[in-house]
gemmi code that builds the backbone of each chain (N, CA, C; Angstrom):
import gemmi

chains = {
    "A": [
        ("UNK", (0.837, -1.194, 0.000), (0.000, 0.000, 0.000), (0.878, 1.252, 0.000)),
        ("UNK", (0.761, 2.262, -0.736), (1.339, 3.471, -0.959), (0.163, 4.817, -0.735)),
        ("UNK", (1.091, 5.759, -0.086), (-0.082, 7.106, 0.361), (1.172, 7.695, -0.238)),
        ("UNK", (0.663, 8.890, -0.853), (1.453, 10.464, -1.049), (0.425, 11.459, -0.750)),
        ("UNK", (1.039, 12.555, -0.414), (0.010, 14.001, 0.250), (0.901, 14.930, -0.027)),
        ("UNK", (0.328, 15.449, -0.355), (1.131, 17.179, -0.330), (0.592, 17.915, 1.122)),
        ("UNK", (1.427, 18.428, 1.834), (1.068, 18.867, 2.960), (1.152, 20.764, 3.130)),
        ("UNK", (-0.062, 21.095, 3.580), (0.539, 23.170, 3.212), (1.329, 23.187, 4.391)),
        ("UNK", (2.616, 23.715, 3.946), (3.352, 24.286, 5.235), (4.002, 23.162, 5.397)),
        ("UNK", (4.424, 23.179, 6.657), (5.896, 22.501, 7.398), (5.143, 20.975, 7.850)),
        ("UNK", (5.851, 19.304, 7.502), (5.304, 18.398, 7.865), (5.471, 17.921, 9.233)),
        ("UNK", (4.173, 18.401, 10.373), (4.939, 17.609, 11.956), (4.576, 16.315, 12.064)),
        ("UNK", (5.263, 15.478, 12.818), (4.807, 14.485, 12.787), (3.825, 14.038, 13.297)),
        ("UNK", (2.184, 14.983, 14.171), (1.273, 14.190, 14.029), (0.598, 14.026, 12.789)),
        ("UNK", (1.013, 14.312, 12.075), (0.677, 14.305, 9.984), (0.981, 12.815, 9.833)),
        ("UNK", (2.043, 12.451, 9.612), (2.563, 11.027, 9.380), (2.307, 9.807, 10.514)),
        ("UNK", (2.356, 10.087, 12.005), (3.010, 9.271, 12.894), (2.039, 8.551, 12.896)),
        ("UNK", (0.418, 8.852, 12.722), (-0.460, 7.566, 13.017), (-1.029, 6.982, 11.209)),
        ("UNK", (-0.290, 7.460, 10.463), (-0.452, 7.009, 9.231), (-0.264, 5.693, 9.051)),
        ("UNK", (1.001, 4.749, 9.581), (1.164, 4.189, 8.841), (1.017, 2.854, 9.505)),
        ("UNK", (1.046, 1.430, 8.571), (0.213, 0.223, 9.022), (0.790, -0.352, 10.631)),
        ("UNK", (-0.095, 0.557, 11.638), (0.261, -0.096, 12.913), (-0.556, -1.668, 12.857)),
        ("UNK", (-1.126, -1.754, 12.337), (-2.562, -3.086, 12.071), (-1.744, -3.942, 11.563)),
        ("UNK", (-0.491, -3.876, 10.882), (0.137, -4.669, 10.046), (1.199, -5.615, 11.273)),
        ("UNK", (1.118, -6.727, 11.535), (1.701, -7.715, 12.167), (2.819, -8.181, 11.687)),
        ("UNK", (2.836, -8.418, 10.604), (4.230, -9.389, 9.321), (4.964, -8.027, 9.854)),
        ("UNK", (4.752, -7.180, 9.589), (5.778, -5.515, 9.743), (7.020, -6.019, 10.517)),
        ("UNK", (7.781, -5.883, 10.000), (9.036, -6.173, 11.322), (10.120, -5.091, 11.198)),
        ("UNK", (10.124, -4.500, 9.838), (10.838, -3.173, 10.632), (10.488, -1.590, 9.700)),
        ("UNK", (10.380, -0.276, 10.046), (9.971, 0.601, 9.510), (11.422, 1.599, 9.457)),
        ("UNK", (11.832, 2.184, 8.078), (12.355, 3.257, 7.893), (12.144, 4.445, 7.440)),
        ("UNK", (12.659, 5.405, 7.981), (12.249, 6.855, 8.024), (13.089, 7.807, 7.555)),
        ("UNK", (12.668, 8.697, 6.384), (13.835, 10.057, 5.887), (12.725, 10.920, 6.305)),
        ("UNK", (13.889, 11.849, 6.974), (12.977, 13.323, 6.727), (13.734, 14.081, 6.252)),
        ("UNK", (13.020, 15.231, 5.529), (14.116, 16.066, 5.290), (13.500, 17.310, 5.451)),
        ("UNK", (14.660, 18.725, 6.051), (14.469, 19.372, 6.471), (15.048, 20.876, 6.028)),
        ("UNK", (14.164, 21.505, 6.077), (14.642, 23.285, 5.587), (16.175, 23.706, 5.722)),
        ("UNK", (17.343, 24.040, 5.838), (18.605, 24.537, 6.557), (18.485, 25.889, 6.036)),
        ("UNK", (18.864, 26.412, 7.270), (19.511, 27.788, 7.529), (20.831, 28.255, 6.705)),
        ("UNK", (20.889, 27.366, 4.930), (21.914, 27.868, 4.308), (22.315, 28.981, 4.373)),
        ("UNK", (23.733, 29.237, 4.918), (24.186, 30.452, 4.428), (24.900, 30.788, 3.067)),
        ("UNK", (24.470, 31.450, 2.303), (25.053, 31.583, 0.898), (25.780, 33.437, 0.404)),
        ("UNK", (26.403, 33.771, 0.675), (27.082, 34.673, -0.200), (26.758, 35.883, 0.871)),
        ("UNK", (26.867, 35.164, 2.181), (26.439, 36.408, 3.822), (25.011, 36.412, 3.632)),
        ("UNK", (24.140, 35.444, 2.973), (22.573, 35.377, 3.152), (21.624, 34.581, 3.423)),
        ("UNK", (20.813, 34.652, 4.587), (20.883, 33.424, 5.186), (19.579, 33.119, 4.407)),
        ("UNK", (19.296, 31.546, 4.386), (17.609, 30.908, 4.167), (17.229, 31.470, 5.856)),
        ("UNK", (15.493, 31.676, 5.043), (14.739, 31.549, 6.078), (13.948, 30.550, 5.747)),
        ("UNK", (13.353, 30.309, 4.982), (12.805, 28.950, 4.693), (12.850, 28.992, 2.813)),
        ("UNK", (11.704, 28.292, 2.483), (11.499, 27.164, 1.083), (10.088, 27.850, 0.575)),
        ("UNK", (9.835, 28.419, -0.035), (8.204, 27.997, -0.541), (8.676, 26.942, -2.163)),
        ("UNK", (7.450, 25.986, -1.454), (7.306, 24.883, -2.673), (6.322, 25.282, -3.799)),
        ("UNK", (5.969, 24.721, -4.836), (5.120, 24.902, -5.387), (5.151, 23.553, -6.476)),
        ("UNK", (4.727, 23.315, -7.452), (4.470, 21.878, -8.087), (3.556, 21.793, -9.184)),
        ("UNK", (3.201, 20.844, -9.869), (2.265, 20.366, -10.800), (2.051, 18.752, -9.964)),
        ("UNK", (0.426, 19.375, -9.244), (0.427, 18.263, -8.933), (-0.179, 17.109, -8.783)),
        ("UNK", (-0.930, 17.112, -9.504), (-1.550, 15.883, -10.727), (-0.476, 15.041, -11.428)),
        ("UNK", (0.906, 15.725, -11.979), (2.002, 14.920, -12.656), (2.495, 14.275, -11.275)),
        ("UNK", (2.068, 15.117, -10.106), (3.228, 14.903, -8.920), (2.350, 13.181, -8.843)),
        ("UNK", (1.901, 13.797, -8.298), (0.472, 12.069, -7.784), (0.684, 11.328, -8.911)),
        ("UNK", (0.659, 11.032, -9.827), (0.794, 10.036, -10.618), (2.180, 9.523, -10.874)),
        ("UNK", (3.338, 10.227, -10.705), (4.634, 9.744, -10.860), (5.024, 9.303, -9.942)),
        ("UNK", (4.693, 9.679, -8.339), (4.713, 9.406, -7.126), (4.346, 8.038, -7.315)),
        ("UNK", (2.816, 7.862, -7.848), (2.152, 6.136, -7.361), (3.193, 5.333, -8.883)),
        ("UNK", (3.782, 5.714, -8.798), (4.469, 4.715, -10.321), (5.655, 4.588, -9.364)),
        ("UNK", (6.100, 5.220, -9.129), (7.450, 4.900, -8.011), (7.182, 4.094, -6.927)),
        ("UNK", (6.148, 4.049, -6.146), (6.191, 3.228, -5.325), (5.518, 1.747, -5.563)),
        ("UNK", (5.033, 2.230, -6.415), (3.714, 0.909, -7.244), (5.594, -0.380, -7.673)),
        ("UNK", (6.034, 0.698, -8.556), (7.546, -0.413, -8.731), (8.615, -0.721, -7.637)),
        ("UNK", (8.608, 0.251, -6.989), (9.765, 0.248, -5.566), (9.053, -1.043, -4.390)),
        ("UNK", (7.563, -0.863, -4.433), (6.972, -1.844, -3.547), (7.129, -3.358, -3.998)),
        ("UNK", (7.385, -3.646, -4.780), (7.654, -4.801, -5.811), (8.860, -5.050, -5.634)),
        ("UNK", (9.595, -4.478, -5.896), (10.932, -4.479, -6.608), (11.334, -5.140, -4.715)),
        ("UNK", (11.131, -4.346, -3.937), (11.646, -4.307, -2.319), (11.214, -5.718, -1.756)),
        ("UNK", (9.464, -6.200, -2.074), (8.704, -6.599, -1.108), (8.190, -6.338, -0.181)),
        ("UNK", (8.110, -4.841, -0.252), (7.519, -3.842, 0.886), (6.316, -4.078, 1.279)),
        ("UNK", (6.043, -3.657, 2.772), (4.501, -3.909, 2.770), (3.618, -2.187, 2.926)),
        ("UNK", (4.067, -1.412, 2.806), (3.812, 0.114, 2.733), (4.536, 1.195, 2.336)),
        ("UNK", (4.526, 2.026, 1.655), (5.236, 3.666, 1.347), (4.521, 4.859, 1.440)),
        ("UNK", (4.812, 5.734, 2.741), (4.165, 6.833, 2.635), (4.989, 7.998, 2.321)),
        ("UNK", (4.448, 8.769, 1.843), (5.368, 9.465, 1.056), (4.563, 11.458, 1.271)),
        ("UNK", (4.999, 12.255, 2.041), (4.649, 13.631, 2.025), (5.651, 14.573, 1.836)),
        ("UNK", (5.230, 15.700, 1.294), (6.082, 16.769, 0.664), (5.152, 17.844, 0.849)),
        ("UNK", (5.852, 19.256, 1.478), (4.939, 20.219, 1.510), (4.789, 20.963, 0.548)),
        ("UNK", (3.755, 21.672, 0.307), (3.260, 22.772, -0.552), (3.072, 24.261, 0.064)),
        ("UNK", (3.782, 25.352, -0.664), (3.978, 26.657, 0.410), (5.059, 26.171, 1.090)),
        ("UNK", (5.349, 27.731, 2.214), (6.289, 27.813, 2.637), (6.430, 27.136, 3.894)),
        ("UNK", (7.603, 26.728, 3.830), (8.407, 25.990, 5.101), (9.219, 26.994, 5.564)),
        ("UNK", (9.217, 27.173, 6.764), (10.671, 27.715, 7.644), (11.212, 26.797, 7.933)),
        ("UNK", (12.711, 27.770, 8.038), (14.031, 26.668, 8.568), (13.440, 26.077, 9.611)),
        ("UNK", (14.334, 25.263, 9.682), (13.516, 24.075, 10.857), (12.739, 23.248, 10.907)),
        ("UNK", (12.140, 23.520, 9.768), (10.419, 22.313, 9.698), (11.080, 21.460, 8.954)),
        ("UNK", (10.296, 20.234, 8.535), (10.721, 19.503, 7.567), (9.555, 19.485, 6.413)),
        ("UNK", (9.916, 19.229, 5.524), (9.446, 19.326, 4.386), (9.087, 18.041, 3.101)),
        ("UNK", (9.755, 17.138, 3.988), (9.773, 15.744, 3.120), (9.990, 14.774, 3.975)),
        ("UNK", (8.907, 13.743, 3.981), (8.985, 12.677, 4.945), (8.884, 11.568, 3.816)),
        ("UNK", (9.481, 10.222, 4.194), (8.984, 9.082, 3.207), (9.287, 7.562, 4.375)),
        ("UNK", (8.611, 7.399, 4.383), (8.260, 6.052, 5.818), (8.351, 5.028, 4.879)),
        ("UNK", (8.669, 4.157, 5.421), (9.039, 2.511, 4.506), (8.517, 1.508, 5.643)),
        ("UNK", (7.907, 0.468, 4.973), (7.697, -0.568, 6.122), (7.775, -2.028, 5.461)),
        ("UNK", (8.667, -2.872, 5.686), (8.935, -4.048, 5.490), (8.826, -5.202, 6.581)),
        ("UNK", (9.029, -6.985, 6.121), (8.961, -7.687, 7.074), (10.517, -7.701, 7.414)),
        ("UNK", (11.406, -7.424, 6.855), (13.025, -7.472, 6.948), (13.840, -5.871, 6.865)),
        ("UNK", (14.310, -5.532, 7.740), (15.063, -4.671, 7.780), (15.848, -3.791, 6.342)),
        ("UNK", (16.477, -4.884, 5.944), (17.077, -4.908, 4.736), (16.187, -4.256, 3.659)),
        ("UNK", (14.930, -4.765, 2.970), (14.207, -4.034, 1.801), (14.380, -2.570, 2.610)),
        ("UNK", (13.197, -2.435, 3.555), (13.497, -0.586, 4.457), (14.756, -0.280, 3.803)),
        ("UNK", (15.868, -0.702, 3.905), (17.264, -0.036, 4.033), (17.272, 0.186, 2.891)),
        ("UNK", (17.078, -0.762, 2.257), (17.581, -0.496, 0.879), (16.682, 0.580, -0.441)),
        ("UNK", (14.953, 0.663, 0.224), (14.195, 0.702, -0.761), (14.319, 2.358, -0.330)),
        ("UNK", (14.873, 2.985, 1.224), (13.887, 4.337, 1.117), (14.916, 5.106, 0.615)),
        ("UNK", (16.327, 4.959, 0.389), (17.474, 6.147, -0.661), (16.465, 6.019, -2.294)),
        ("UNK", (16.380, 4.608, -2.525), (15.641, 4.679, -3.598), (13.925, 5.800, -3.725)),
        ("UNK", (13.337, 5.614, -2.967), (12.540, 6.169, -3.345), (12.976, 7.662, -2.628)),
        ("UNK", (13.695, 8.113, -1.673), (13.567, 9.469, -2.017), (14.414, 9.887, -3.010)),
        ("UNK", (15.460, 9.460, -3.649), (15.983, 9.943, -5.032), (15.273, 9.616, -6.418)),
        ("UNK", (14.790, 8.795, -6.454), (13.279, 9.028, -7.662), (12.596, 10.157, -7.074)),
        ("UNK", (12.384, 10.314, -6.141), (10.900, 11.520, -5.958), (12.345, 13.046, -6.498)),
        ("UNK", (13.111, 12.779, -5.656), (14.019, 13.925, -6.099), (14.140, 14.362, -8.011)),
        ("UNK", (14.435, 13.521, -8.500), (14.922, 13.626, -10.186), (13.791, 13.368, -10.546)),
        ("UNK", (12.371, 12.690, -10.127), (11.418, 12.500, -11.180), (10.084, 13.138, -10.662)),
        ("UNK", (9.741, 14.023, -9.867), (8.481, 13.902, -9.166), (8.823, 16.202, -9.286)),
        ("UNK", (7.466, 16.711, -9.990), (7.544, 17.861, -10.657), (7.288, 18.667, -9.533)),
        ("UNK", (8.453, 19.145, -8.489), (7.952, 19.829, -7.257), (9.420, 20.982, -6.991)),
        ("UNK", (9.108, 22.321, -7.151), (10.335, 23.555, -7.379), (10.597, 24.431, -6.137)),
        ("UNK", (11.359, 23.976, -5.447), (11.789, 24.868, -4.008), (12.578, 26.309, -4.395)),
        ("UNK", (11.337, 27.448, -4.017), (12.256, 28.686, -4.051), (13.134, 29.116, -2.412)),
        ("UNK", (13.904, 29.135, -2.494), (14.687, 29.478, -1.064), (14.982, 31.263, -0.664)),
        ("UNK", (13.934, 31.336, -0.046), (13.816, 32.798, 0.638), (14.800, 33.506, 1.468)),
        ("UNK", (15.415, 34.381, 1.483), (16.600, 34.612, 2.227), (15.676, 36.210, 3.601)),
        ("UNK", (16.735, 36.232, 4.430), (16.312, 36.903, 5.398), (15.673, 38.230, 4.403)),
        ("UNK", (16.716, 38.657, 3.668), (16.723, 40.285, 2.973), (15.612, 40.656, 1.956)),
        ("UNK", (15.118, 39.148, 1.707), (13.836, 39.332, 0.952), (14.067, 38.983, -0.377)),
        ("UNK", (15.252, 38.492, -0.589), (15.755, 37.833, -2.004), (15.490, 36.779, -1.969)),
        ("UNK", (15.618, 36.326, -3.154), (15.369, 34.208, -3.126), (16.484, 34.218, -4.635)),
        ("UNK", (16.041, 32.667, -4.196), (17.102, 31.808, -5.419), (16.110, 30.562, -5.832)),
        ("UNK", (16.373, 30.277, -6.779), (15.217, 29.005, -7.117), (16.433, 27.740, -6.409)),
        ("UNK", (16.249, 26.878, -6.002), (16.752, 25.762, -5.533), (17.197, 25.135, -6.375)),
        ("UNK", (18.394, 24.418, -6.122), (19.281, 23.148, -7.103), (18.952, 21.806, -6.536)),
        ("UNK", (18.818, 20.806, -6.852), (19.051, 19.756, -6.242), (20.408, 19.100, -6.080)),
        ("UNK", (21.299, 19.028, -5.588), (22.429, 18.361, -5.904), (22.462, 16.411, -5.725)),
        ("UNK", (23.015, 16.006, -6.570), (23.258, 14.613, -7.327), (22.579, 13.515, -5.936)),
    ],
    "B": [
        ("UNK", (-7.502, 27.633, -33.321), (-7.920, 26.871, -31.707), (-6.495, 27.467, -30.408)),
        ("UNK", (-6.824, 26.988, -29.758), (-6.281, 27.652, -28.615), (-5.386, 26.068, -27.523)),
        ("UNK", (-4.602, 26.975, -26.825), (-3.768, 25.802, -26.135), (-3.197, 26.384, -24.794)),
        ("UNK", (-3.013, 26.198, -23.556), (-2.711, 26.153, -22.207), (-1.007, 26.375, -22.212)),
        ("UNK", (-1.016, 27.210, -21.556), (0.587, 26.680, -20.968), (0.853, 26.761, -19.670)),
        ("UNK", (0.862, 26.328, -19.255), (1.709, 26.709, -17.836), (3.060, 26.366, -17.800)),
        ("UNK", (3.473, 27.558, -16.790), (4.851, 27.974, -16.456), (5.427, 27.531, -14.627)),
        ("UNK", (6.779, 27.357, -14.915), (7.138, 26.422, -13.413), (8.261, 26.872, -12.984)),
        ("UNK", (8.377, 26.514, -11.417), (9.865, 27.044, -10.876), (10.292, 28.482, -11.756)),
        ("UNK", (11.877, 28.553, -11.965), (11.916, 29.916, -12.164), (12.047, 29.982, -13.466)),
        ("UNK", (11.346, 29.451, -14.449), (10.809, 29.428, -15.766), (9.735, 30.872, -15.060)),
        ("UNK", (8.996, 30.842, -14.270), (8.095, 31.956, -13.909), (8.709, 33.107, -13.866)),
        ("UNK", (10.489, 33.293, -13.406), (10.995, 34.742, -13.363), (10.570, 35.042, -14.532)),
        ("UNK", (10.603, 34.464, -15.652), (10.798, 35.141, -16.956), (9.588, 35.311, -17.212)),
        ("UNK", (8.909, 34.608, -17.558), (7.111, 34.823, -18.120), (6.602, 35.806, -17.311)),
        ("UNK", (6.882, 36.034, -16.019), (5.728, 36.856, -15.107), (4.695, 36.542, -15.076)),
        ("UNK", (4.393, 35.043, -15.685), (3.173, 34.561, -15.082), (3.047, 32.784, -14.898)),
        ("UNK", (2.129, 32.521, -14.355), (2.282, 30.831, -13.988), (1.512, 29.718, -15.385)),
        ("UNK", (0.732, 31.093, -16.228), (-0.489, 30.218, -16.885), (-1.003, 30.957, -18.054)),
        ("UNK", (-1.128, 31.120, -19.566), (-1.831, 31.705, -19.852), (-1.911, 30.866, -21.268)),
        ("UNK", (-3.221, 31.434, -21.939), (-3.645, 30.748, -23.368), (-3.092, 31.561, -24.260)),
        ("UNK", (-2.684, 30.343, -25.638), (-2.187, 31.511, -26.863), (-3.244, 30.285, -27.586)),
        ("UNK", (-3.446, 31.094, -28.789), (-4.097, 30.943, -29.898), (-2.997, 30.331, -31.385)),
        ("UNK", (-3.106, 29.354, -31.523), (-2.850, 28.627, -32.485), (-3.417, 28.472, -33.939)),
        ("UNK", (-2.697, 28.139, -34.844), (-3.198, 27.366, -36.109), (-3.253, 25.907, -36.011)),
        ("UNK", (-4.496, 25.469, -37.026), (-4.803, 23.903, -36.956), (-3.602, 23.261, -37.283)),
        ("UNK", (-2.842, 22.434, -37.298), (-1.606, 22.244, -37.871), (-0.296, 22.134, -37.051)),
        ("UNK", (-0.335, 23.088, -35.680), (0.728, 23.468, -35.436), (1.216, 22.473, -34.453)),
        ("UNK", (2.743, 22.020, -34.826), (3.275, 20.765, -33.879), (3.978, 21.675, -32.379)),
        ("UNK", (3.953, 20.690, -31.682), (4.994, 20.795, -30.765), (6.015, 21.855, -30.532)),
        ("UNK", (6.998, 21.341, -31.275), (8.089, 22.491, -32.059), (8.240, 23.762, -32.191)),
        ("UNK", (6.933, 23.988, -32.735), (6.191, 25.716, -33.559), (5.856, 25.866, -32.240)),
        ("UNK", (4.989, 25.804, -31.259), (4.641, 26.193, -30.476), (5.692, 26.880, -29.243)),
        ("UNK", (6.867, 25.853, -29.375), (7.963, 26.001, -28.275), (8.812, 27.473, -29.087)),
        ("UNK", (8.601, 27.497, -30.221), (9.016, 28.735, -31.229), (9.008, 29.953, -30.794)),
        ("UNK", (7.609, 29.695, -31.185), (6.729, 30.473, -30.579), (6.758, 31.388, -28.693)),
        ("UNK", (6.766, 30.724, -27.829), (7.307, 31.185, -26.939), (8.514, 31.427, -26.529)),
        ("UNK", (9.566, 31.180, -27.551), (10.961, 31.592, -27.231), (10.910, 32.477, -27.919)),
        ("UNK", (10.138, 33.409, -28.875), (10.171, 34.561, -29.464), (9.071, 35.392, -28.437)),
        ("UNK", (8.523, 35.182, -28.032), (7.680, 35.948, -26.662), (8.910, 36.236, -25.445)),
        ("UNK", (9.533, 35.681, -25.280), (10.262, 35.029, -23.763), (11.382, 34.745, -24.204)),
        ("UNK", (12.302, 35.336, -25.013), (13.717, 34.820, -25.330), (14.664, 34.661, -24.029)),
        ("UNK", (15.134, 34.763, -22.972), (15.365, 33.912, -21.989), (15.303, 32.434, -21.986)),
        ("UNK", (14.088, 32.170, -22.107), (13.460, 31.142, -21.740), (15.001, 29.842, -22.517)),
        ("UNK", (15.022, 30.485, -24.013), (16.566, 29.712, -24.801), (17.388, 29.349, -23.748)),
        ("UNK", (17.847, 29.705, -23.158), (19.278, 29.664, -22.080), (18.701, 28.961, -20.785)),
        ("UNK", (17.444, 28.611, -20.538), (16.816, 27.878, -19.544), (16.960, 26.337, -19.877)),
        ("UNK", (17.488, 25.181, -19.073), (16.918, 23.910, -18.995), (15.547, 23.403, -18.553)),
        ("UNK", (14.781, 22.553, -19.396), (13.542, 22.655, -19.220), (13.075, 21.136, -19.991)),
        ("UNK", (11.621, 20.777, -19.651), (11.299, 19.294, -20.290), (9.604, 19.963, -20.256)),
        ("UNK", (9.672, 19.696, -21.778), (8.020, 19.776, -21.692), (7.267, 18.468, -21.613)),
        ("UNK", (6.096, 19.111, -21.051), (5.068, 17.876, -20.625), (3.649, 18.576, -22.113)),
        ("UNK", (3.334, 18.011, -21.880), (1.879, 18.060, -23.271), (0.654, 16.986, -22.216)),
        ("UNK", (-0.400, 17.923, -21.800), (-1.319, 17.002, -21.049), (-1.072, 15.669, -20.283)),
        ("UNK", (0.054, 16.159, -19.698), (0.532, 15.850, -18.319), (1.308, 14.539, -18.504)),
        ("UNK", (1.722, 14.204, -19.661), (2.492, 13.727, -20.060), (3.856, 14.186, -20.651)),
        ("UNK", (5.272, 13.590, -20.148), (6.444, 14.103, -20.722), (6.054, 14.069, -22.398)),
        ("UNK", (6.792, 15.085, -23.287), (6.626, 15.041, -24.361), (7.915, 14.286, -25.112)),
        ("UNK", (7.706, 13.329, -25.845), (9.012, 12.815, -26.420), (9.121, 12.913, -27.682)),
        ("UNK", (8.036, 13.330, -28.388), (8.242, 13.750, -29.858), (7.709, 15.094, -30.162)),
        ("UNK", (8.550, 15.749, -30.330), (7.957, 17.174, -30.705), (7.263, 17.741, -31.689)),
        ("UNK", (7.702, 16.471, -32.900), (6.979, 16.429, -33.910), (5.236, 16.377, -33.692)),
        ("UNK", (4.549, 16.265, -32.543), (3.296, 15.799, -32.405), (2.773, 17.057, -32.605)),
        ("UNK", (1.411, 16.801, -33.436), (0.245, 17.726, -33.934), (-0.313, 17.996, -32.466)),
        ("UNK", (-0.649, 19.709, -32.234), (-1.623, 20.108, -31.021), (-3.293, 19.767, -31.321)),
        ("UNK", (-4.123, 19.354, -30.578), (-4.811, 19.618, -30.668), (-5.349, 20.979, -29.728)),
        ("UNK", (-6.926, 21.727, -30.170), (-7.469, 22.513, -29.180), (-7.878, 22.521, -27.660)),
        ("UNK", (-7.140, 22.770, -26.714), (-7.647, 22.711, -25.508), (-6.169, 21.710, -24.711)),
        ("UNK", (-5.277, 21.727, -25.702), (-4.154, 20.788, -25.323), (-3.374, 21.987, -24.487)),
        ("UNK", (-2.972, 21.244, -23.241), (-2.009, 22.272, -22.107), (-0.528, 21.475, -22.176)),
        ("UNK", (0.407, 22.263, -22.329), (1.510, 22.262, -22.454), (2.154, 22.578, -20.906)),
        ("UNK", (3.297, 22.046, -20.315), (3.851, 22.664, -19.304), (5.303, 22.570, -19.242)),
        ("UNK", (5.912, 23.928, -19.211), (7.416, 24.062, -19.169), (7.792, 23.972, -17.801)),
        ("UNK", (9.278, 22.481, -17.729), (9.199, 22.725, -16.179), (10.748, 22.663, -16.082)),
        ("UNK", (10.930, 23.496, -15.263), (12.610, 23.684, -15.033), (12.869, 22.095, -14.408)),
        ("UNK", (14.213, 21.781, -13.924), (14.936, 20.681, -13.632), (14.144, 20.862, -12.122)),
        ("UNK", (13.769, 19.699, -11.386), (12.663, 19.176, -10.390), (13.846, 20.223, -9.095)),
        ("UNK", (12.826, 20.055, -7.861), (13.954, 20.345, -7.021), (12.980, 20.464, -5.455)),
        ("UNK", (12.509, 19.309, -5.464), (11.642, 18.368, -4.808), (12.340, 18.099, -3.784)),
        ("UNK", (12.293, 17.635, -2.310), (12.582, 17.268, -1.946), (13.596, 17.505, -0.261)),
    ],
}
model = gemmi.Model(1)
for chain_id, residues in chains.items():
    chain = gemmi.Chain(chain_id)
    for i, (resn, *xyz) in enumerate(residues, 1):
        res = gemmi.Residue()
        res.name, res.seqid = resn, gemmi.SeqId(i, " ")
        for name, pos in zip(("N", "CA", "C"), xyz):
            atom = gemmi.Atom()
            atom.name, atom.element = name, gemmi.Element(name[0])
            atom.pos, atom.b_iso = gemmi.Position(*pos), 0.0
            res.add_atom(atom)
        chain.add_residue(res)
    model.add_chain(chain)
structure = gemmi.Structure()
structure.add_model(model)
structure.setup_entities()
């Protein structure tokens, strides 16, 4: 089973924490990315946060193709998958992706995979706001 | 007939806008259209970008528009 959400604003974890298959028994182990705003400093200018923005109809459908194959590919028994929409401040997080397997190992292995597909394939553009009121559109790096 | 575009990430510095309709000829592929807005938006040339055509990546540019077809220019993802 796979969930994706776009979340407005910053993701806390009562958003995710009762999401995912506590009902599920076989479950034997769950992994967790989050990822989170930083206080980059760039050129003496600091982030204050991210506003996101997206296409996200392409987002939802490329999302359930990634996990629809990653759940397979792993033997997973769940992928939840949230990303916010609007602005995040430093500090919040902004990307959660929960994995739940009967073996440790798929988790380990499946959630770099799926958050670097969502990274390179999933249509979602972080502008990074600086204290002074400037921004920069965001890079992803490799 | 007429066709959609929307605009993404900082593909938007340049357009100054997120969305708007242009008016087409019956006929016109892919290609002509992307022409077409790089003579509106010359910037846009020096931008990396992947068009989608009704929410699908586009892989042949050669493809005939139809009316009411939305196009979307999207800078390199940055998700995450």
């Amino acid at each position: 089973m796979a969930h994706f959400e776009f979340i407005e604003g910053g993701i806390s974890q009562s958003v995710w924490n009762e999401g995912s298959g506590k009902g599920n028994l076989l479950k034997g182990a769950t992994a967790i990315f989050k990822g989170t705003v930083r206080a980059d400093n760039i050129e003496n200018k600091t982030v204050v946060g991210i506003e996101f923005t997206a296409h996200k109809e392409i987002a939802s459908e490329t999302v359930s193709n990634i996990a629809h194959g990653l759940m397979q590919k792993h033997d997973l028994y769940r992928i939840d998958i949230y990303h916010s929409f609007g602005f995040v401040k430093v500090g919040e997080d902004c990307f959660v992706v929960i994995v739940e397997s009967k073996h440790r190992k798929n988790s380990f292995k499946a959630l770099p995979e799926i958050v670097n597909e969502f990274k390179e394939l999933v249509p979602v553009f972080g502008k990074e706001l600086y204290e002074d009121g400037s921004y920069e559109w965001k890079k992803n790096k490799g | 007939m007429n066709i959609t575009i929307k605009y993404f990430g900082r593909i938007t510095d340049i357009t100054k806008c997120e969305e708007e309709m242009i008016s087409i000829n019956q006929g016109t592929i892919l290609s002509n259209a992307e022409l077409i807005l790089k003579k509106k938006y010359p910037l846009i040339e020096k931008e990396l970008y992947t068009l989608f055509i009704n929410n699908k990546r586009a892989i042949n540019t050669d493809q005939f528009l139809n009316n009411n077809d939305e196009i979307c220019i999207m800078p390199p993802f940055s998700g995450g």
